[in-house]
C-alpha positions as CSV (number, residue, x, y, z in Angstrom):
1,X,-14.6,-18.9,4.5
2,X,-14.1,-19.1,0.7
3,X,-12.4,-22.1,-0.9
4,X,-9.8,-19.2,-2.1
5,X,-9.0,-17.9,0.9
6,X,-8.7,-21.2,2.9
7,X,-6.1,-22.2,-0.1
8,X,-4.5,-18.9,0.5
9,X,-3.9,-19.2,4.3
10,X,-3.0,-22.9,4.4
11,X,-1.0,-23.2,1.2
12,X,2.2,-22.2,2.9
13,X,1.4,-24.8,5.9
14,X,1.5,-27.3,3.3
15,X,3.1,-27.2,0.5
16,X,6.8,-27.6,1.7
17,X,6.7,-30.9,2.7
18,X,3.1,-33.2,3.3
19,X,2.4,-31.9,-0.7
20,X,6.2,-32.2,-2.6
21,X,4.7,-34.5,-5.3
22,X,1.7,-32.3,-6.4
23,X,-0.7,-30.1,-4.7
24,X,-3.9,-31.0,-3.4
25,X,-7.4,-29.9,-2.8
26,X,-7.0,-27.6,0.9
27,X,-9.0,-29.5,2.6
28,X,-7.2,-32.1,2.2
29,X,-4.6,-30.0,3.2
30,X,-5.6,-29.8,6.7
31,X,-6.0,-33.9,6.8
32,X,-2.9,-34.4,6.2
33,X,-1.3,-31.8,9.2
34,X,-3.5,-34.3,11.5
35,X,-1.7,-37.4,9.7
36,X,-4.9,-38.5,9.0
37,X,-3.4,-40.0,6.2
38,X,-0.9,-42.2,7.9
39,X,2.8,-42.9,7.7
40,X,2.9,-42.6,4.0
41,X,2.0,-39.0,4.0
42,X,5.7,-38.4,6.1
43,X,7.9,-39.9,2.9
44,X,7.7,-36.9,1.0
45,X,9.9,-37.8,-1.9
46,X,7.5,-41.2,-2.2
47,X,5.0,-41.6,-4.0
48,X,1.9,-42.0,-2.1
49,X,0.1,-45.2,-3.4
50,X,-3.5,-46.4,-3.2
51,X,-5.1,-49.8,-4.0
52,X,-9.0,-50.9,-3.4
53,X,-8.7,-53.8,-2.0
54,X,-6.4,-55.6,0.5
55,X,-4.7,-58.2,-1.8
56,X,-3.7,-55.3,-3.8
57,X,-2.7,-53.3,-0.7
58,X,-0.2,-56.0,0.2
59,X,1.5,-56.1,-3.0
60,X,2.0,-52.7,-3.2
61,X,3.4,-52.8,0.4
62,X,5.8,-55.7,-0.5
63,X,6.9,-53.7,-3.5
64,X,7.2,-50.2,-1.2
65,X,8.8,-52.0,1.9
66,X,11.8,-50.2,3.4
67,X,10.3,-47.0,1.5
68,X,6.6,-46.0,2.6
69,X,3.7,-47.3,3.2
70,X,0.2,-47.2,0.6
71,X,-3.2,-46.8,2.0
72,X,-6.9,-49.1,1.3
73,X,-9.9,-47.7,0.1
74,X,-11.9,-50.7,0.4
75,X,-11.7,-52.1,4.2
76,X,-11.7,-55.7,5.2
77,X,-14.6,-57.1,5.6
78,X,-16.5,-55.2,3.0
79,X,-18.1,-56.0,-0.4
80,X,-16.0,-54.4,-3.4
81,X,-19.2,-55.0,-5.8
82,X,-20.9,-52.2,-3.5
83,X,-18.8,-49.9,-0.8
84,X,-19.8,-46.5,0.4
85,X,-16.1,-44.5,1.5
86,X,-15.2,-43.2,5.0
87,X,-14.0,-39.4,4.8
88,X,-10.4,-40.6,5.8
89,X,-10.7,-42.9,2.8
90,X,-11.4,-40.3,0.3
91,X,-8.9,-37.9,1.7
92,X,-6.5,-40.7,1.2
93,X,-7.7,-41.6,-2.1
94,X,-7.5,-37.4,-2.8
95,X,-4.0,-37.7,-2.5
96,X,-2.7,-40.3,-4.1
97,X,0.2,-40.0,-6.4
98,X,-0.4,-43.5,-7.7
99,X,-3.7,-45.8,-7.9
100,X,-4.1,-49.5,-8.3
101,X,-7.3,-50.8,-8.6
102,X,-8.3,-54.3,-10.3
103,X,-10.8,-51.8,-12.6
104,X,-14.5,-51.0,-12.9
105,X,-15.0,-55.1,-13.4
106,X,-14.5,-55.2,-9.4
107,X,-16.2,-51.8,-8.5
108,X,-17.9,-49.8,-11.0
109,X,-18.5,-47.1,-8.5
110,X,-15.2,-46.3,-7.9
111,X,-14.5,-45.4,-11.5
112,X,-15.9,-41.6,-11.4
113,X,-14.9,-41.2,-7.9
114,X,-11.2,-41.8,-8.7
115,X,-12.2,-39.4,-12.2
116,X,-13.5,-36.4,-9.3
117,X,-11.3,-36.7,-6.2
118,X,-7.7,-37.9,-7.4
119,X,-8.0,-36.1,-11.3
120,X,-4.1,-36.1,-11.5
121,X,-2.9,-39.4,-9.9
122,X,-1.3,-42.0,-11.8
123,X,-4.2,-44.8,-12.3
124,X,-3.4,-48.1,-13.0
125,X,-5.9,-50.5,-13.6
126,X,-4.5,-54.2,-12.7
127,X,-7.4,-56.7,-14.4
128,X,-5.9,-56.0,-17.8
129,X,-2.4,-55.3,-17.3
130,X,0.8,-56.4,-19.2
131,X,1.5,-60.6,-18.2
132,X,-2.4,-60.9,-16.5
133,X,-4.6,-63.5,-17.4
134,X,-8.5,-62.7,-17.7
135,X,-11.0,-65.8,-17.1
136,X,-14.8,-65.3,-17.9
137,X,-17.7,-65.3,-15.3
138,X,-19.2,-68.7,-15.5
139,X,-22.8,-68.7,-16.2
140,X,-25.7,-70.1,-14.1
141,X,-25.3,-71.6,-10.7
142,X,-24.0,-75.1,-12.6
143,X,-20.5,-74.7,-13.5
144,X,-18.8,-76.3,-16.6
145,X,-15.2,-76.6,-16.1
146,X,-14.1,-79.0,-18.2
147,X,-10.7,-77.2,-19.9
148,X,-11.8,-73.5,-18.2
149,X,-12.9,-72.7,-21.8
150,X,-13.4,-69.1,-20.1
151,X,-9.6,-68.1,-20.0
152,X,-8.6,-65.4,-21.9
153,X,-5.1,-64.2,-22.1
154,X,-6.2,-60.7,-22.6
155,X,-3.4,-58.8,-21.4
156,X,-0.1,-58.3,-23.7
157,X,2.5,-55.7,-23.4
158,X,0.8,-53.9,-26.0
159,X,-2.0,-53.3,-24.0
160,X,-2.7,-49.5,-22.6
161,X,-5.1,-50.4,-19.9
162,X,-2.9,-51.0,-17.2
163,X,-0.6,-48.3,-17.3
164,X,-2.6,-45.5,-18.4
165,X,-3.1,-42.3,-16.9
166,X,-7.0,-41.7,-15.6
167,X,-7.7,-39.4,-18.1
168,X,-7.9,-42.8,-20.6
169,X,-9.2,-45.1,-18.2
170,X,-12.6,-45.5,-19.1
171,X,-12.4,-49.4,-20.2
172,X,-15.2,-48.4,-23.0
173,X,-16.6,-51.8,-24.6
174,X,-16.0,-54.5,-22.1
175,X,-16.3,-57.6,-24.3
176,X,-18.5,-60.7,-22.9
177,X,-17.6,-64.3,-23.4
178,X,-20.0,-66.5,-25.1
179,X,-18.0,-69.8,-25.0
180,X,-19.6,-72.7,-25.1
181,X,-18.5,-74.6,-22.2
182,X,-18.5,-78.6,-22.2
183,X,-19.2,-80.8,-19.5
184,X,-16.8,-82.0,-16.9
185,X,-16.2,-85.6,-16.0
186,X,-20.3,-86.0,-14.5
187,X,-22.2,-85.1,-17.6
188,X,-25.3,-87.2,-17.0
189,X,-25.4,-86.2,-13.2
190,X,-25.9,-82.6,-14.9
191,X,-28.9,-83.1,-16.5
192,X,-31.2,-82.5,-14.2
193,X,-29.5,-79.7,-12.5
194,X,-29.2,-78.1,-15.4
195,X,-33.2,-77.9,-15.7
196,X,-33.5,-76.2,-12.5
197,X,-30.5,-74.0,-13.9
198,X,-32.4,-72.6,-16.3
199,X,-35.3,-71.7,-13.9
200,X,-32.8,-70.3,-12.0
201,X,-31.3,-68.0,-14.4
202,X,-34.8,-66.7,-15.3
203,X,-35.5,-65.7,-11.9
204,X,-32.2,-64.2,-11.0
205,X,-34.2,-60.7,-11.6
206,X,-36.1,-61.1,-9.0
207,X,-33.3,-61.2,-6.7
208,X,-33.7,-58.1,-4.4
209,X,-30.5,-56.3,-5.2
210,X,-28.7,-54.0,-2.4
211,X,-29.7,-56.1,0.6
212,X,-26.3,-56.9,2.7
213,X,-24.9,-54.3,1.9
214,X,-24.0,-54.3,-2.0
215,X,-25.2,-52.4,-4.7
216,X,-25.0,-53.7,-8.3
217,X,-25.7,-50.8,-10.2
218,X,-23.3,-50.9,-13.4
219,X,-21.3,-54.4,-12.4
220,X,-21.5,-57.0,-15.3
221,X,-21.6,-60.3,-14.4
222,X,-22.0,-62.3,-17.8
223,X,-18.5,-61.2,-19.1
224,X,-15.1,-60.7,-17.6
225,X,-14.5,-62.2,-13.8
226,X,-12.5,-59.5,-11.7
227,X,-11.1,-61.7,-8.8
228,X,-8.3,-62.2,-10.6
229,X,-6.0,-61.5,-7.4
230,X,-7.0,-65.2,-6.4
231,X,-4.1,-66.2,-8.9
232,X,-0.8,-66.5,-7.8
233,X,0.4,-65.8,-11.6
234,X,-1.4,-62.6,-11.7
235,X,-0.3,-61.6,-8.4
236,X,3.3,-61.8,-9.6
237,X,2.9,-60.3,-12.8
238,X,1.0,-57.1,-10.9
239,X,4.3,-57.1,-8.5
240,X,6.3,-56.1,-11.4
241,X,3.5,-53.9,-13.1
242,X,3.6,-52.0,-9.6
243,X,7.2,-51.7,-9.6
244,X,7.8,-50.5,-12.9
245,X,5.5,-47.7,-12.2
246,X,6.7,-46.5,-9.3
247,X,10.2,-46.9,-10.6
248,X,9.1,-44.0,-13.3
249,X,7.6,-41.7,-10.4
250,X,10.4,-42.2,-8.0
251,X,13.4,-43.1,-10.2
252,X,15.6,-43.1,-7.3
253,X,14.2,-45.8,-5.4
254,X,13.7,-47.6,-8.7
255,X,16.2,-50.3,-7.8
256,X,14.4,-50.9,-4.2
257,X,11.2,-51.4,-5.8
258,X,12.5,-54.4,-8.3
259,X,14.3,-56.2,-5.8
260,X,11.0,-56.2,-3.5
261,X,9.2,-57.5,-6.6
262,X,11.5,-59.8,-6.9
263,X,11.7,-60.5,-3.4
264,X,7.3,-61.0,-3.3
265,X,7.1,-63.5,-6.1
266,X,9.5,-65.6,-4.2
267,X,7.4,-65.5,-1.1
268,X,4.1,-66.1,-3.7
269,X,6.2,-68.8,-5.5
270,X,6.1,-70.8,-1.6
271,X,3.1,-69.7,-0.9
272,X,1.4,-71.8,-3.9
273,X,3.7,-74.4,-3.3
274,X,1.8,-74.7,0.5
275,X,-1.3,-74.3,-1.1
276,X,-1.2,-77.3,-3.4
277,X,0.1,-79.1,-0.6
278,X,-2.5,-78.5,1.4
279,X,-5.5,-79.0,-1.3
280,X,-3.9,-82.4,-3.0
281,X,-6.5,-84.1,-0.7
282,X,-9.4,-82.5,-2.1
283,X,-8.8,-82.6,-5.5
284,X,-11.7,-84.5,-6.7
285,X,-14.0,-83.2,-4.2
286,X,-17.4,-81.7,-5.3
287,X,-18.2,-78.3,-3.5
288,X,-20.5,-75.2,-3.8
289,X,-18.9,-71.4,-3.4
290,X,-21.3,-69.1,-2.2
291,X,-20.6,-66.5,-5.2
292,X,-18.3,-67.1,-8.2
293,X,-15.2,-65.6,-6.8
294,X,-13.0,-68.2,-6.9
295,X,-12.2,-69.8,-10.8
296,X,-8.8,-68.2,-11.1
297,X,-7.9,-70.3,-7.5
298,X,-9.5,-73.1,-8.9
299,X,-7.8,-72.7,-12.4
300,X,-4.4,-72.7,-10.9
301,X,-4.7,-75.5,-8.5
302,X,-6.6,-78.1,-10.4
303,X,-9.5,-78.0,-8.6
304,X,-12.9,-77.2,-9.2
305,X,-16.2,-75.9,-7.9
306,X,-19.6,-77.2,-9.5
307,X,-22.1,-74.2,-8.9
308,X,-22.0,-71.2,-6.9
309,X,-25.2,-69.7,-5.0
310,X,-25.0,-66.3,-6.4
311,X,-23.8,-64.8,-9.8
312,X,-20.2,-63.5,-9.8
313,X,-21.2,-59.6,-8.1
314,X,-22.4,-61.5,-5.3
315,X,-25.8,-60.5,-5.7
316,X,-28.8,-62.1,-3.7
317,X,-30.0,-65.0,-5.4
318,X,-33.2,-65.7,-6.1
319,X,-35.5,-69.0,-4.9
320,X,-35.4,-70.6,-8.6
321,X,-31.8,-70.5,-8.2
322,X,-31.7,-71.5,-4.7
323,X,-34.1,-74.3,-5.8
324,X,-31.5,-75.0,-8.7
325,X,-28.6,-75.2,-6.1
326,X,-30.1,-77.5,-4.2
327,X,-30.7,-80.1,-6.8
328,X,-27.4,-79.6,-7.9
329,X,-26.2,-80.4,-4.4
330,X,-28.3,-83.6,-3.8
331,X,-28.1,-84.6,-7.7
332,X,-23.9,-84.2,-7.8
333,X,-23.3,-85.5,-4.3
334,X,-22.1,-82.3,-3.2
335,X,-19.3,-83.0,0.0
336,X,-19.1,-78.9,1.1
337,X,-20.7,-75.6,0.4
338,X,-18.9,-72.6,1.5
339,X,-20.4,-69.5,2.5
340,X,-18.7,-66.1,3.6
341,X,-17.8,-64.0,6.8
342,X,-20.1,-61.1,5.8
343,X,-23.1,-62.9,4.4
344,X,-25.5,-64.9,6.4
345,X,-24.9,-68.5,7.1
346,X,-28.7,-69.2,6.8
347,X,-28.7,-69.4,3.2
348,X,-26.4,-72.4,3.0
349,X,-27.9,-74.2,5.5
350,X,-30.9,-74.2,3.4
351,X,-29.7,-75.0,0.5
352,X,-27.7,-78.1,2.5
353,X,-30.9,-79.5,4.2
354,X,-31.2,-82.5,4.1
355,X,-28.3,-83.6,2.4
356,X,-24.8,-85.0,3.8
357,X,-22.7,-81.8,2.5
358,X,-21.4,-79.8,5.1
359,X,-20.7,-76.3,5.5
360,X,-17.6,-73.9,5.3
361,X,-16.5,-70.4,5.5
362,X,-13.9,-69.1,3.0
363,X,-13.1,-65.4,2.3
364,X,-11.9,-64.3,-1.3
365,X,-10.5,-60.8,0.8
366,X,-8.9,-62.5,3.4
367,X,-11.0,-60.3,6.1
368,X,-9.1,-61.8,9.2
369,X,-5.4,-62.0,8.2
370,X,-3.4,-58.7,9.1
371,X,-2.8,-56.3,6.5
372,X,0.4,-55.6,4.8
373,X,3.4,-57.2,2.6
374,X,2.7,-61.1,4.4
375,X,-1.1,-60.7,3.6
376,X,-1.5,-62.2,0.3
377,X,0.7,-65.3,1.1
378,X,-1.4,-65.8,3.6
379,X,-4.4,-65.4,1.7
380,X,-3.5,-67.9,-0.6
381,X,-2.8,-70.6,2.2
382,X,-5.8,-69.7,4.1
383,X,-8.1,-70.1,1.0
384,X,-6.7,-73.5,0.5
385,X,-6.8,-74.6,4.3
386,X,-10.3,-73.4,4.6
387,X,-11.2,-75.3,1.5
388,X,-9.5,-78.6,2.2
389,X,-11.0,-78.4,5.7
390,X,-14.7,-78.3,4.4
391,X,-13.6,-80.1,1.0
392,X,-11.2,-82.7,1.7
């Protein structure tokens, strides 16, 4: 059958109700008459909202509770830097009415795929958005933290990248920081890490790139750091970002939508509170991430991590680097390195060997915790508790 005719003989299905806000693609069409695309679908008057990942997801679920209900592309559990989508994931993504995304710092491939399936939604890009805050990758499996030299406070009302339509989206010149960074409090006990650093940073393009899972193609990781939802600031500001612009597609509910904000930056506001609780032993601590996911955390709660295995996209590292790592680790008196649910533990316990640091498990996506509005103040508390555990 003809993409014309199938239009023609399911339009009047359709349109009525499941497509009020705009019409869609007919295939997509007959998704949505199997509710394929959940309980959001049913709120016709609502706009149907999409995020990539779940932190995103539960803000956008505090800001549309009592109303409807937005959808995930990117499923717990999965890489961001590299994700191949399910069909029910691209019909959902097909009709969106609204789209929040961190931005093509966090998943490059999802930029053209948002361009070719949802042309008309309303795409908001969250990394750069009005009251964010922007840190820089840090470079080399040796961190230098002293001051976070890599903040950038990049994101002022005046700037169109968070609440412009797709159409203007494309993020041309991403700028990269070039900082110079000085040491923290251990600057002798660097020096010799740094060497294997540098061996390390020459080798990291040997690393074989797409094993576990991820593809790299296109992700920077010398610039801008996209796990910016690991702030508590940022989560708050992107509350009120959300709201805002789903206050302009559904006027009506515009009043529902602020109070939620208001409402999840409370529940935030504790949430940090617990968090710094629970980390105040560990400050001090000296501890390894697996990738460089985590400055913004660290940034907010004072605490700070002295290398990371892998670069910031979570790509494989390669044996300089693990080499580098591990001097850092016996060199720096290293207490903890923390790995993560989806990669293989066996890395970290060779970089560990033969040292007294023992090993963790901490998940920037917060893989286990249920999904929806309580997620990302859970997050936050579960970072900190799996980090004080292995840490503290």
């Amino acid at each position: 059958m003809s993409m014309q005719r199938f239009q023609q003989s399911h339009d009047s299905a359709c349109m009525p109700a499941a497509l009020r806000l705009r019409s869609r693609a007919p295939w997509l069409c007959a998704a949505l008459l199997t509710g394929a695309l959940g309980p959001a679908a049913a709120a016709a008057d609502v706009p149907r909202v999409v995020t990539d990942i779940a932190p995103l997801h539960s803000l956008a679920a505090r800001v549309m509770a009592g109303l409807g209900a937005p959808e995930q592309v990117v499923r717990g559990g999965a890489s961001p830097h590299g994700y191949a989508m399910r069909p029910s994931e691209a019909a959902a993504l097909a009709s969106a009415d609204a789209v929040f995304w961190i931005g093509p710092e966090l998943t490059p491939w999802l930029e053209d795929t948002i361009g070719t399936v949802a042309p008309d939604a309303d795409v908001t890009a969250l990394l750069h958005a009005p009251g964010a805050t922007v840190m820089a990758f840090r470079e080399g499996p040796v961190f230098d933290n002293h001051g976070d030299e890599g903040e950038s406070h990049a994101a002022h009302d005046d700037h169109d990248h968070g609440h412009e339509d797709h159409q203007g989206h494309a993020h041309e010149g991403h700028s990269e920081h070039g900082e110079d960074h000085t040491e923290e409090a251990h600057e002798d006990d660097h020096d010799h890490a740094h060497d294997h650093a540098d061996e390390g940073d020459a080798d990291e393009g040997d690393a074989d790139e797409g094993q576990a899972g991820h593809d790299h193609a296109g992700h920077d990781h010398s610039g801008e750091d996209p796990h910016a939802w690991l702030s508590p600031e940022n989560a708050k500001a992107w509350l009120d970002v959300m709201a805002e612009k789903l206050a302009e597609l559904d006027p009506e509910n515009a009043e529902a939508y602020a109070a939620n904000a208001a409402e999840g930056r409370a529940e935030i506001d504790a949430a940090a509170e617990d968090a710094a609780r629970i980390l105040a032993p560990a400050k001090g601590a000296r501890f390894v991430v697996f990738h460089d996911a985590y400055h913004y955390f660290e940034h907010h709660f004072g605490i700070h991590a002295v290398g990371s295995i892998a670069a910031g996209d979570a790509s494989d590292p390669g044996p300089a680097r693990l080499e580098a790592v591990r001097a850092m680790i016996r060199d720096l008196g290293v207490t903890c390195v923390l790995s993560e649910p989806a990669l293989s533990p066996a890395v970290v316990r060779t970089v560990i060997e033969g040292s007294p640091a023992s090993a963790g498990v901490i998940d920037p996506l917060g893989g286990d915790i249920p999904s929806g509005a309580d997620f990302y103040p859970a997050l936050l508390r579960d970072v900190a508790t799996r980090l004080a555990e292995c840490a503290g």
